[in-house]
TORTORBA-111314 format. One line per 2 residues: number of its first residue (from 1); their letters; for each residue z, x, y of C-alpha. Coordinates in steps of 0.25 Angstrom, whole numbers. Example, Ala and Ser with C-alpha at 12.3 -4.5 7.8 and 13.67 -1.06 7.14 Angstrom:
REM residues 2
1> AS> 31/49/-18; 29/55/-4
This chain:
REM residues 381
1> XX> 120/-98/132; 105/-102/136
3> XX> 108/-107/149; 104/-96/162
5> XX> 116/-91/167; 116/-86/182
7> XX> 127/-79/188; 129/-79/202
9> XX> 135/-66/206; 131/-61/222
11> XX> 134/-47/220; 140/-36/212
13> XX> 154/-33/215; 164/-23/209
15> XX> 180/-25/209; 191/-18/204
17> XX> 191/-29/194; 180/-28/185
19> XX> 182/-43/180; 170/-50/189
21> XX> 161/-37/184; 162/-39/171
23> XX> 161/-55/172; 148/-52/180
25> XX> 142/-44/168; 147/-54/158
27> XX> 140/-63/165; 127/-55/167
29> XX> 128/-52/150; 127/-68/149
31> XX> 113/-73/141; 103/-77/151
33> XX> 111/-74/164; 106/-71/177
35> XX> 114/-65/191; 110/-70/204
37> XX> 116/-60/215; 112/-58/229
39> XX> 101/-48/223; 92/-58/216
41> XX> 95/-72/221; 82/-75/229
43> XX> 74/-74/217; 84/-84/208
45> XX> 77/-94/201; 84/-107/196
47> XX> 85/-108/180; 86/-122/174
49> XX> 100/-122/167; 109/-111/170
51> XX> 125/-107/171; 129/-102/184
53> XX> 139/-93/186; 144/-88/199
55> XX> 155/-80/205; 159/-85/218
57> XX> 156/-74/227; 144/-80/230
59> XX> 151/-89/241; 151/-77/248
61> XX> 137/-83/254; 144/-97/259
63> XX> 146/-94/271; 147/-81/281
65> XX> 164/-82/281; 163/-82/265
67> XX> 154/-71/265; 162/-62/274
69> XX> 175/-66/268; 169/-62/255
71> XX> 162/-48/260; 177/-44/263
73> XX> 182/-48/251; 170/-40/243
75> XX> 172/-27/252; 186/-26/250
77> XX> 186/-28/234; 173/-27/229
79> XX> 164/-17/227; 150/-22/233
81> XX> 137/-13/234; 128/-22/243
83> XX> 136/-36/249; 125/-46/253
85> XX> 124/-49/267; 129/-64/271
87> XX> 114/-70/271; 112/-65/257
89> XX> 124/-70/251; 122/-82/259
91> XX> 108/-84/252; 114/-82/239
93> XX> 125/-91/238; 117/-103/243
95> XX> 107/-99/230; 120/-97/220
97> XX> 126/-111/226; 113/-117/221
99> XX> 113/-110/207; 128/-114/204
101> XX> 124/-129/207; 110/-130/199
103> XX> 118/-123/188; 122/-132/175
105> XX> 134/-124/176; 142/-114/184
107> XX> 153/-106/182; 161/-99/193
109> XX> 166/-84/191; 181/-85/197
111> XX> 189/-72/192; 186/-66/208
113> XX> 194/-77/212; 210/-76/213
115> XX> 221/-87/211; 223/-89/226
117> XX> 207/-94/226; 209/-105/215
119> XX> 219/-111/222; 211/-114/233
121> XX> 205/-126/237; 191/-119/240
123> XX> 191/-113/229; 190/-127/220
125> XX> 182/-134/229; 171/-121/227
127> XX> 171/-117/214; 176/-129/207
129> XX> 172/-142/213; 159/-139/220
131> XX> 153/-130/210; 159/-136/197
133> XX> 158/-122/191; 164/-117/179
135> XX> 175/-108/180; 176/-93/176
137> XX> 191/-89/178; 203/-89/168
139> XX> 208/-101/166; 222/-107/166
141> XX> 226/-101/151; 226/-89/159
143> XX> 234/-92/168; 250/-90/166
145> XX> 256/-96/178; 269/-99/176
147> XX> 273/-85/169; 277/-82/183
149> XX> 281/-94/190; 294/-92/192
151> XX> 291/-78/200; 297/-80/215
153> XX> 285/-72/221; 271/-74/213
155> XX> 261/-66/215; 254/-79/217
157> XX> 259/-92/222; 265/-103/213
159> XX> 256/-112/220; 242/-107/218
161> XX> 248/-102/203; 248/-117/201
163> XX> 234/-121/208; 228/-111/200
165> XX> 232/-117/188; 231/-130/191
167> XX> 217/-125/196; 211/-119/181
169> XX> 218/-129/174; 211/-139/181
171> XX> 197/-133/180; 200/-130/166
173> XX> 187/-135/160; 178/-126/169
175> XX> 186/-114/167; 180/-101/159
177> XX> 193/-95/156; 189/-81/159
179> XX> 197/-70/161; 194/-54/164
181> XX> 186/-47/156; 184/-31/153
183> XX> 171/-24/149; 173/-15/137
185> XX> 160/-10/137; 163/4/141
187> XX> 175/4/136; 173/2/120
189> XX> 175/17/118; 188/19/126
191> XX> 200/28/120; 213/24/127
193> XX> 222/35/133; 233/36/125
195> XX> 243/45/132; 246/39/144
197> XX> 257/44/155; 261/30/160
199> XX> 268/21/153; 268/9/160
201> XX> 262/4/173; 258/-10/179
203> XX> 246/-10/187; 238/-22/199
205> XX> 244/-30/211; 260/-31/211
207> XX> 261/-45/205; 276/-49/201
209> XX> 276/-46/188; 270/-31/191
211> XX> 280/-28/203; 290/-33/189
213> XX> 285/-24/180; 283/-11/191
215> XX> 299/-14/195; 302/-14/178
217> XX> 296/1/177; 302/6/188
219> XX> 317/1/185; 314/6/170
221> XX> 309/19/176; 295/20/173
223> XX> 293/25/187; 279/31/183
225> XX> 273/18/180; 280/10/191
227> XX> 273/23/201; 261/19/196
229> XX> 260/6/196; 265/6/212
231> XX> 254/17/211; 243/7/207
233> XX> 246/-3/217; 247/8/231
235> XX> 235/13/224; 229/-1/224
237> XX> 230/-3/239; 229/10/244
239> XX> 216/11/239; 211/-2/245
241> XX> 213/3/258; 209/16/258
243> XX> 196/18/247; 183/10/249
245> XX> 183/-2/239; 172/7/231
247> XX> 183/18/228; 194/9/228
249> XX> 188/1/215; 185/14/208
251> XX> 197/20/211; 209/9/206
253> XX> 198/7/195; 202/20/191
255> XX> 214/21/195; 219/9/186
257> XX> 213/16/174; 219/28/176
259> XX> 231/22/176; 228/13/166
261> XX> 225/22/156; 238/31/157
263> XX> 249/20/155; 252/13/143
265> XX> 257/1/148; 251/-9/161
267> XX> 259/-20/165; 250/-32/171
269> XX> 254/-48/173; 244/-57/180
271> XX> 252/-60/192; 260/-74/193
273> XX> 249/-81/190; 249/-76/177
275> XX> 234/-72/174; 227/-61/168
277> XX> 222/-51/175; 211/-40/172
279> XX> 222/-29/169; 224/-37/157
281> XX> 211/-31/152; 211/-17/159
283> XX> 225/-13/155; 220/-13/139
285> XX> 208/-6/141; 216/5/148
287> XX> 223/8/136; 235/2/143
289> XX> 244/-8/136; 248/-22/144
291> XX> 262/-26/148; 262/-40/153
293> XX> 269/-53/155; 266/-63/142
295> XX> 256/-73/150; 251/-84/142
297> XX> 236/-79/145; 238/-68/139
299> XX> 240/-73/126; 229/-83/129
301> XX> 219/-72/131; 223/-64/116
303> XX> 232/-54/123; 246/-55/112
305> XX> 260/-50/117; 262/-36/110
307> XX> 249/-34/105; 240/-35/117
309> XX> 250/-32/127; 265/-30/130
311> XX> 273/-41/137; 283/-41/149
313> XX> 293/-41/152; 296/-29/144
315> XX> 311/-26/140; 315/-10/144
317> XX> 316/-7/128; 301/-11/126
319> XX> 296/-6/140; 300/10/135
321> XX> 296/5/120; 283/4/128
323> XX> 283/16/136; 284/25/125
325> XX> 270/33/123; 270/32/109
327> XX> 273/16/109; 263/13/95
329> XX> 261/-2/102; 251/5/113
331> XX> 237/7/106; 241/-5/96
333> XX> 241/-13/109; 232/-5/115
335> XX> 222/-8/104; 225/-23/104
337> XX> 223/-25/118; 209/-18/119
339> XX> 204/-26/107; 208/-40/113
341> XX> 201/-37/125; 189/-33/119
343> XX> 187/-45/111; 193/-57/120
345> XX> 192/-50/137; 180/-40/135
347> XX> 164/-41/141; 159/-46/129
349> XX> 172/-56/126; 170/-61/140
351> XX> 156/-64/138; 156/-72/126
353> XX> 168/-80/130; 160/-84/143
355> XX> 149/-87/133; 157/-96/125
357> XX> 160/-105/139; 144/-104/145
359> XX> 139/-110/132; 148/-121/134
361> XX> 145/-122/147; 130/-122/145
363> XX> 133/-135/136; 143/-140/145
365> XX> 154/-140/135; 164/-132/143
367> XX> 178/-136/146; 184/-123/150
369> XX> 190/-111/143; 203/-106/140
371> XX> 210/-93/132; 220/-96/120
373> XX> 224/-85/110; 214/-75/114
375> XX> 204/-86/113; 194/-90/122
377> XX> 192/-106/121; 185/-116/127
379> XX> 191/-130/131; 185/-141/121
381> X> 187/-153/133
């Protein structure tokens, strides 16, 4: 990759999920990269040729309503040291707008937007038709939209389900089909607990299939792990309203893998939308064994029914089968699971599929990505 690559990140931010983080440094590890942060834009100089890639906070400067709109936004889920005052941010956008259209490419960083926000009308017309960017979000492939189509209550609705779709099947050719990503780094080294007192436990927001799952343990009477799963949730938003964001991250950080590490088996589904969420990654890494429903992304991402994870629904006979502590299919799967992570969803994985698309980029031979068979692959036309 020879081309200048300058990524357009106003300012540092910490969340619960660590996805943009890691995204940011991935970005920062590319060759010949450079940030452009409200810190250091007043000395920015213009390379010749070079790839831009943004994330939209930056429109924070549009105007004084978008700025306040997103100040509240920041203050009650991420963790900011300094925010820039309005005439900073103002001042910094109007310089960013200028870097994303002299570009020779751009490439807009989407994971902080949810599936309400691509539906919307706005939301084409700024990021798609005007800027003509590239897309950094998972594509269609990793979608599985009509696993729970015929649910009478989705977590999200039909309608913006089918926008969605129609939306990234649409903009297929400039979508890098990237999904979450965990840094291993400090983590190479790490002995997984082994006696653990929870068997099963289903942890994140009550989508449908969760508030299934929590029922199923408590009318098979596994009372401990349906506690603890309610737990997680009271937990959850009781300490959004009473702990300052700074301790409230640190705490459900911990909290999480705490629990994580004492139970054997994590239910997780990727709502009715059918996508796959970062607890995909964390669960593994915790030493916990997935429970989920067989979605086609799963199988397009390298993750295998029985070897990787463990599929729902799950019959009584095989649920206690897989509450027994001795059950010899735990560090089998165990071991599995951390080993396709490392090599298909780690830092180091992330970065060199991302490399693979800038290069064809560069020579403007790009024509989207996708997943298939633990595969990452690039569309020929």
């Amino acid at each position: 990759m020879s081309k200048k690559i300058i990524i357009i990140s106003p300012i540092e931010v910490k969340w619960l999920n660590e996805t943009r983080s890691i995204y940011l440094k991935i970005f920062k590890s590319l060759l010949n990269s450079e940030i452009l942060n409200v810190d250091n834009y007043k000395s920015f100089v213009f390379p010749k040729n070079y790839i831009c890639i943004y994330f939209p906070i930056f429109y924070a400067g549009f105007s004084k309503l978008s700025y306040n709109l997103t100040f509240k936004r920041v203050k009650r889920y991420w963790l900011v040291d300094n925010f820039p005052t309005y005439n900073e941010f103002h001042n910094y956008t109007n310089l960013s707008l200028k870097v994303i259209s002299q570009s020779n490419s751009s490439i807009a960083y989407l994971h902080e937007y949810d599936m309400h926000d691509y539906a919307t009308s706005d939301f084409k017309k700024d990021i798609v038709d005007f800027y003509n960017s590239y897309l950094l979000t998972p594509g269609s492939e990793l979608f599985d939209f009509e696993f729970c189509q015929n649910i009478s209550k989705p977590d999200i609705p039909i309608k913006i389900n089918e926008s969605v779709n129609n939306f990234l099947k649409d903009q297929r050719k400039r979508i890098i089909s990237l999904t979450h990503v965990i840094d291993l780094q400090d983590q190479k080294n790490m002995i997984f607990k082994k006696k653990r007192f929870l068997k099963y436990a289903c942890i994140g927001a009550m989508y449908y299939l969760r508030r299934e799952f929590m029922l199923i343990l408590l009318k098979r009477n596994y009372l401990l792990g349906f506690v603890i799963s309610i737990f997680f949730l009271v937990n959850y938003k009781i300490s959004s309203k009473i702990l300052p964001l700074k301790y409230r991250l640190s705490w459900l950080k911990l909290f999480q893998k705490k629990l994580l590490n004492n139970v054997y088996y994590c239910f997780i589904c990727g709502s009715t939308s059918g996508h796959f969420v970062r607890k995909y990654l964390e669960v593994p890494l915790s030493g916990s064994i997935i429970i989920s429903p067989p979605y086609l992304f799963m199988k397009r991402l390298g993750f295998i029914e029985n070897y990787h994870y463990k599929p729902y629904p799950i019959e009584q006979k095989m649920l206690n089968r897989l509450g027994n502590n001795k059950d010899e299919n735990i560090p089998y799967i165990r071991k599995n699971c951390f080993e396709l992570i490392s090599e298909l969803h780690s830092f180091q994985a992330r970065l060199n599929q991302l490399n693979e698309s800038l290069d064809l980029i560069a020579s403007n031979n790009f024509n989207g990505s996708y997943w298939e068979n633990g595969e990452y692959k690039h569309y020929s036309q």
